[in-house]
C-alpha positions in Angstrom: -42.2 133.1 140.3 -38.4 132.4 140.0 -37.7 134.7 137.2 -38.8 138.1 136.3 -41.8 138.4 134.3 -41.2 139.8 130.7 -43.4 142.9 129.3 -46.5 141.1 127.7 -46.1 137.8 129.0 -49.0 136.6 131.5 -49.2 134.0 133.9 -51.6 132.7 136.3 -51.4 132.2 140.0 -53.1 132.1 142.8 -51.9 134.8 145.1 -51.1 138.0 143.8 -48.6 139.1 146.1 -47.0 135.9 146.1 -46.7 136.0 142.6 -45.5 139.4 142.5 -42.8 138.7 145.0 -39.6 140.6 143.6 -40.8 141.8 140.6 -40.7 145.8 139.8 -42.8 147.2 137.0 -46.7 147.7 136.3 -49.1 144.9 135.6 -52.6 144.4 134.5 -54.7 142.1 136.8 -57.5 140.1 136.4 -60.0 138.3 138.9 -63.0 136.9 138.3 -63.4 139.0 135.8 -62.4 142.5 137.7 -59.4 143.8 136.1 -56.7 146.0 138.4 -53.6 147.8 137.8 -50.7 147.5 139.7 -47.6 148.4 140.9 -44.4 146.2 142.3 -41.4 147.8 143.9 -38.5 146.4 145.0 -39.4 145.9 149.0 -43.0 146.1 147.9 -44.6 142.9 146.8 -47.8 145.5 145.6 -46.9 148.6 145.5 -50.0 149.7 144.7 -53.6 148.7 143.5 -56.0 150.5 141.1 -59.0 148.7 139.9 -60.2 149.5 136.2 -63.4 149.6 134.7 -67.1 148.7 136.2 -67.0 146.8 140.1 -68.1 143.4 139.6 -70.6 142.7 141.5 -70.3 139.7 143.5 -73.7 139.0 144.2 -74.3 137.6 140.6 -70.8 135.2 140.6 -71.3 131.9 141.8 -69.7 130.2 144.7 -66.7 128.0 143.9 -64.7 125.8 146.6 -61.7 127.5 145.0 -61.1 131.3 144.1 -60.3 131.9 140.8 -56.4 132.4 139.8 -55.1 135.6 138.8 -54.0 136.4 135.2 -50.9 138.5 135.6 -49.6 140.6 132.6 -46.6 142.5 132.8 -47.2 145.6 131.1 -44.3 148.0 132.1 -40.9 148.2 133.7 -41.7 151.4 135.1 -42.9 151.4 138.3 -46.0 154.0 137.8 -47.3 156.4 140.6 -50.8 157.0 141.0 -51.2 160.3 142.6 -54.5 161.9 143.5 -56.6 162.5 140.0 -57.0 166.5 139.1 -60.6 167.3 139.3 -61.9 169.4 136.5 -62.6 173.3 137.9 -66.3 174.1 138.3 -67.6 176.5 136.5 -70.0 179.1 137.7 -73.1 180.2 135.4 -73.9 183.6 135.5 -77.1 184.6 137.0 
């Protein structure tokens, strides 16, 4: 991409870190149909990459000579950390 990417716009490409390439911000993903959240950085093409929802599962997609570009929508300027998710305390039952 030559320019930066507004908030909301998507575009699609067929390398992710190519198309990420000097971009900073968060972006929503998409890949046959598995969607992913990431992060760009200045220095960092991806920053960082979260997938979202169910795993597709690749058994069931057919084979195509060519992948499938990825949809790339800019959803923040922020460059969002991911840090390690709190688990929920366990609570003990009384005997």
């Amino acid at each position: 991409m030559q320019t930066k990417l507004p908030i909301n716009a998507t575009v699609q490409h067929p390398d992710l870190a190519e198309a990420l390439r000097g971009e900073s911000g968060t972006f929503f993903c998409q890949q046959g149909g598995q969607g992913f959240i990431v992060t760009a950085a200045e220095g960092f093409s991806i920053k960082s990459l979260r997938p979202v929802g169910r795993k597709v599962m690749e058994a069931n997609v057919l084979l195509q000579t060519t992948p499938e570009p990825w949809a790339i929508t800019k959803i923040s300027e922020d460059v969002l950390e991911f840090g390690a998710v709190p688990q929920p305390a366990r609570q003990q039952r009384a005997a």
